[in-house]
C-alpha positions in Angstrom: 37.0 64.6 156.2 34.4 63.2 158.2 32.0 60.0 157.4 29.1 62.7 157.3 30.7 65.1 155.2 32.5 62.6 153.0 28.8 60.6 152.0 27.2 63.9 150.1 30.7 64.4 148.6 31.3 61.5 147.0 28.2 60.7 145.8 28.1 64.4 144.3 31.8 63.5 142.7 30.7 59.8 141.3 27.5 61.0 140.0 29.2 63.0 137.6 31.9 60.6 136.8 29.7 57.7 135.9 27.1 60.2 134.2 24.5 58.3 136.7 23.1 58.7 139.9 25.2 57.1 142.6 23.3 57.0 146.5 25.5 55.6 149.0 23.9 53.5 151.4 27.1 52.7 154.0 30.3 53.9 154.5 32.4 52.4 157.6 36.3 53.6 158.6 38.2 50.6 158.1 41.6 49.9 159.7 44.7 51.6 157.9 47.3 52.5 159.9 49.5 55.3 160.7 49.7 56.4 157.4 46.7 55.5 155.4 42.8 55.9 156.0 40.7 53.1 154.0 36.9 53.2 153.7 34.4 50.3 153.3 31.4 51.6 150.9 28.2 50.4 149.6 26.5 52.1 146.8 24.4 51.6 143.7 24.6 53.5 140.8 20.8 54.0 138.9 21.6 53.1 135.5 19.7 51.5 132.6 18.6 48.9 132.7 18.4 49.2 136.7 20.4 49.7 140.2 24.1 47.9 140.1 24.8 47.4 143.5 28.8 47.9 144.1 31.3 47.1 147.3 34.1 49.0 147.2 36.8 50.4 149.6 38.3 54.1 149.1 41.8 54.5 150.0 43.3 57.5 150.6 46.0 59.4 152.6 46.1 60.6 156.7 49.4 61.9 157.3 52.7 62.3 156.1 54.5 59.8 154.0 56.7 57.6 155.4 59.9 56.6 153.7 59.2 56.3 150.3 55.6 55.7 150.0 54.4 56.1 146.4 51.5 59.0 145.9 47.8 57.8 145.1 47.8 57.5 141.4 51.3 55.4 141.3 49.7 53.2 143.8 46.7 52.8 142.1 48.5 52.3 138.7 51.1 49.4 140.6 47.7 47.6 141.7 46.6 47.6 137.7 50.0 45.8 137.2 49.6 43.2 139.4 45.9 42.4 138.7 46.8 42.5 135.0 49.8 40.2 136.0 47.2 37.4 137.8 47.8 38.3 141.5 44.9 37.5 143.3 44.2 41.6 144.2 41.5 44.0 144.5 40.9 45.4 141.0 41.5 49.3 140.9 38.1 50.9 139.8 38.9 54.6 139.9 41.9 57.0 140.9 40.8 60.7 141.9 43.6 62.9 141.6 41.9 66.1 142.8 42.7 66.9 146.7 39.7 69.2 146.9 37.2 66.6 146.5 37.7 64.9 149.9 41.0 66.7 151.1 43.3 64.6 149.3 43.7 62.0 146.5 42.1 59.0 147.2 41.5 55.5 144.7 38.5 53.4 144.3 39.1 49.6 144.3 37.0 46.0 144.7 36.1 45.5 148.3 37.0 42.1 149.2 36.1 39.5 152.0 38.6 38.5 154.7 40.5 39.8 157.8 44.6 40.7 157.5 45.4 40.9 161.2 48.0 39.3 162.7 46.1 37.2 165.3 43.9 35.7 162.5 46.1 35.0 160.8 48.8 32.9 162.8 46.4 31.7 165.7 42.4 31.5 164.7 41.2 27.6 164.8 39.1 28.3 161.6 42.2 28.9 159.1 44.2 25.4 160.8 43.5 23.4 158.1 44.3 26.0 155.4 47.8 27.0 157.0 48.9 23.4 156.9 47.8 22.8 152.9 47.6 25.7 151.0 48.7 29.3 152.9 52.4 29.4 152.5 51.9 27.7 148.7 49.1 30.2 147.7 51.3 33.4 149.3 54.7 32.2 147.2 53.0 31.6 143.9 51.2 35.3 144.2 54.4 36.9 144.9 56.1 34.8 142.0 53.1 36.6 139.7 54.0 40.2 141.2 57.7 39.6 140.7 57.0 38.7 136.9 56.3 42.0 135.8 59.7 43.4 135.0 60.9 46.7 133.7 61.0 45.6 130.3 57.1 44.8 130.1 55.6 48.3 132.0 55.0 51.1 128.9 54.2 54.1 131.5 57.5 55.5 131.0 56.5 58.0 134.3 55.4 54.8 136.3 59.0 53.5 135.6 60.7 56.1 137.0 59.0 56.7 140.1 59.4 53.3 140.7 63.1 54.1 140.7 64.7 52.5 137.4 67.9 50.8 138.8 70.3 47.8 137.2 71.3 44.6 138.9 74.9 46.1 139.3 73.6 49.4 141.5 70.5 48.2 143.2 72.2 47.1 146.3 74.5 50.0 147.3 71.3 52.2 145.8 69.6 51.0 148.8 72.6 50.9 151.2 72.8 54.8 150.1 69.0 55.2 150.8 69.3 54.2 153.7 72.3 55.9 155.6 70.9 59.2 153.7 66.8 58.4 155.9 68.9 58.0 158.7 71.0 61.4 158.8 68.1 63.0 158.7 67.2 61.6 162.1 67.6 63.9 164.8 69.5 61.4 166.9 72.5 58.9 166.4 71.9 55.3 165.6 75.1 53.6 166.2 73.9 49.8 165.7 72.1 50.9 162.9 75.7 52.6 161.5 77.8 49.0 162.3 75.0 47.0 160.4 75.2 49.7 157.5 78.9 48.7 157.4 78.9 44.9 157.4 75.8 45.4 154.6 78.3 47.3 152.2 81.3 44.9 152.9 78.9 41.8 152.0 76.7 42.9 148.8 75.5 40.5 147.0 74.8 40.1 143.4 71.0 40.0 141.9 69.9 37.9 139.7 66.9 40.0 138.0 65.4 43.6 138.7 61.5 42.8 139.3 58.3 44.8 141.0 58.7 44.6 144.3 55.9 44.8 146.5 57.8 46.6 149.2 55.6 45.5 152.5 54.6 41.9 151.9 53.8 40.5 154.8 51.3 39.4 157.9 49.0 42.2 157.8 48.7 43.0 154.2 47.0 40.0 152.7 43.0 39.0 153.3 42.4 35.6 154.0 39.4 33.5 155.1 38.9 29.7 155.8 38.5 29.8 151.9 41.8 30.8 151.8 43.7 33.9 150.4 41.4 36.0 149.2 43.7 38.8 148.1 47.1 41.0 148.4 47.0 44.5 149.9 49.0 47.7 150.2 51.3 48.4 147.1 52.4 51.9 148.4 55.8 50.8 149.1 56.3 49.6 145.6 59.5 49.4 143.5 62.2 48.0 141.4 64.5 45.5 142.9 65.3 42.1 144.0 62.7 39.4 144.5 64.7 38.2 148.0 63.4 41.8 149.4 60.1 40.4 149.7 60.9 36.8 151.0 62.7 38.4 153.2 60.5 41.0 154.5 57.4 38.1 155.2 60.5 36.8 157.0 61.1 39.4 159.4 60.7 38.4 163.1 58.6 41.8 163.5 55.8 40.1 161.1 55.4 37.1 163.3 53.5 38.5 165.8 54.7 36.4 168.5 54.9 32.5 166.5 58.8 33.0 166.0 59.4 29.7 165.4 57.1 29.9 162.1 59.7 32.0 160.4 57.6 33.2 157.6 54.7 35.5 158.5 54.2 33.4 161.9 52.8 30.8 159.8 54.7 28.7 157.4 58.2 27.5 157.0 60.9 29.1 155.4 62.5 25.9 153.2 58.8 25.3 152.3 58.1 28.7 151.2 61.5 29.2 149.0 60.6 25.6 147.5 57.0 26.5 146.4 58.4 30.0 145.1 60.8 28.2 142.9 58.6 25.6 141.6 56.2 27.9 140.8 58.5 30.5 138.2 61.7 27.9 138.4 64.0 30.4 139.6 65.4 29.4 143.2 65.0 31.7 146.4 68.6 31.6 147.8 68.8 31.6 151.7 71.8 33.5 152.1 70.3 36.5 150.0 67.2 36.1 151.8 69.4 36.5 155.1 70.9 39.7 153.6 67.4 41.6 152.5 66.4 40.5 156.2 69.1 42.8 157.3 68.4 45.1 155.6 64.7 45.2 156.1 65.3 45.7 159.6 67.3 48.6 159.7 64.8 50.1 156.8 61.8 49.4 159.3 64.4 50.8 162.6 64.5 53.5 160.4 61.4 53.7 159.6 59.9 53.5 163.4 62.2 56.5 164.3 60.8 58.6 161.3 57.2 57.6 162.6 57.7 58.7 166.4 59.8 62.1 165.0 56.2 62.6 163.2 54.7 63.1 166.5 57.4 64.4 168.8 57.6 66.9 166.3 54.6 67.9 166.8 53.6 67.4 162.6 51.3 64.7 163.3 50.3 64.0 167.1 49.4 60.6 167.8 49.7 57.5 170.6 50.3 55.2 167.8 53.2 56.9 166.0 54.4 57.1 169.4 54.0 53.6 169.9 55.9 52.7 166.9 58.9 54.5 167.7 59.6 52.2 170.9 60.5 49.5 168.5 63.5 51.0 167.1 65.7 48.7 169.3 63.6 46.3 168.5 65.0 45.9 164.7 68.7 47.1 165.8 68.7 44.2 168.1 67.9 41.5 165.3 69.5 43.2 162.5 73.0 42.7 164.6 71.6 39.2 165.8 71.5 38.0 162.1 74.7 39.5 161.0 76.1 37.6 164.1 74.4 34.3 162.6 75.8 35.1 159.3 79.1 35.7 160.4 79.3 32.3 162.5 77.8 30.8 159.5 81.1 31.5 157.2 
């Protein structure tokens, strides 16, 4: 839906929802990727005693899902879980559920300050003194508070399961499984991606808790200004499993955007990331299962590239971008067998 189309819509919608008279004064396309479509919006609602002026970004859906992205309202309900378990996040407002109002589902959350991309983040002058005190400590400790909420404490017996309910004993070959079964559906062979398959299920490691995993936390999915982190982003990718998955994914060369020798997120150090994790929630991050996860998120995001560019040679969702992100296939092959080398030489 278009900007112009979308204003008289939603302000039609929210009226009735709120049982007062909403105007919208801006709304702006923000930045969301291949997948999603985010929208910065300023408002005031005409209630008694006066006007409340509110910032808020909609979120919503462009294209097809990719991998296994959760819908809008298990998104929207895994963001009430971390803001109810203290991670500095957006607090959901409202989830819409009916497609016909815009075209699809969409949530409502806080609109917070900040920029998330990659060159901001690792290179701008204004955040130097921030990324040598406080960054990597204040991106740890948040990711210790999402990976405290456990299955154990979440009642929504349907958010559970579409999380994917899983033990410590299957969770790894779960995802070995996931994996090989995303790539057979590719229309062409993958043979690095079939030898690193192999050494993942000959090396499995144990895991030492199931906990909510934010699924994409990395450069690009966090706001931060010279203030400092000023909130965590993106929970479609959501789900049970082990807390190395997401040490590992900040990890991921692919997230450095070009600083490789800052190994986590272009901008901090790894030993000084694990060490601020585990004195934050006193449970060690071990370096060997981060190595593993790394592995493995590579091939998922291989995987994951391919899927994107079949999206457009397919014809299902044209697009320069989603042909763009197929080139880096290789890309993730090439480190995922260059880190099975390292661990191999390691033994």
């Amino acid at each position: 839906m278009e900007i112009a189309e979308l204003k008289p819509a939603l302000e039609s919608h929210l009226t009735g929802i709120w049982k007062s008279p909403v105007q919208i004064q801006d709304i702006v396309h923000l930045s969301g990727g291949a997948c999603q479509d985010n929208f910065a919006i300023r408002l005031s609602v005409d209630s008694s005693p006066g006007n409340t002026e509110k910032n808020i970004v909609l979120r919503t859906d462009k294209g097809g899902s990719l991998l296994s992205s959760l819908s809008k309202k298990d998104e929207y309900k895994v963001a009430g879980l971390a803001y109810a378990a203290g991670v500095k996040t957006p607090e959901p407002i409202y989830l819409e559920e009916n497609a016909n109002i815009i075209g699809a589902p969409f949530f409502l959350m806080e609109k917070i300050s900040g920029k998330a991309t990659g060159r901001y983040i690792i290179k701008d002058a204004e955040l130097n003194e921030y990324r040598k005190t406080r960054m990597v400590t204040d991106l740890s400790e948040n990711l210790a508070r999402l990976h405290s909420v456990i299955l154990e404490s979440v009642k929504d017996a349907e958010l559970k399961q579409k999380l994917k309910v899983t033990t410590r004993e299957t969770y790894v070959q779960t995802s070995i499984d996931d994996l090989r079964k995303s790539l057979d559906e590719l229309p062409e062979s993958h043979p690095a991606i079939e030898i690193s398959l192999n050494w993942l299920d000959k090396n499995k490691p144990d895991v030492d808790a199931i906990v909510l995993v934010h699924g994409d936390y990395r450069t690009g999915n966090f706001m931060i200004t010279k203030e400092g982190l000023q909130g965590i982003l993106d929970y479609e990718f959501a789900h049970w499993g082990d807390r190395h998955e997401d040490v590992a994914w900040l990890c991921m060369r692919d997230w450095r955007f070009g600083k490789l020798n800052k190994e986590v997120g272009g901008f901090g150090d790894r030993a000084d990331f694990y060490n601020a994790y585990s004195d934050y929630n006193k449970i060690p991050i071990l370096a060997t299962k981060v190595r593993y996860w790394e592995i493995m998120g590579n091939l998922r995001w291989a995987i994951g590239s391919a899927q994107q560019a079949e999206r457009h040679l397919s014809g299902k969702d044209k697009g320069i971008e989603l042909a763009a992100i197929g080139r880096r296939t290789a890309e993730m092959e090439w480190e995922a067998m260059r880190l099975i080398e390292e661990a191999e030489n390691a033994v």
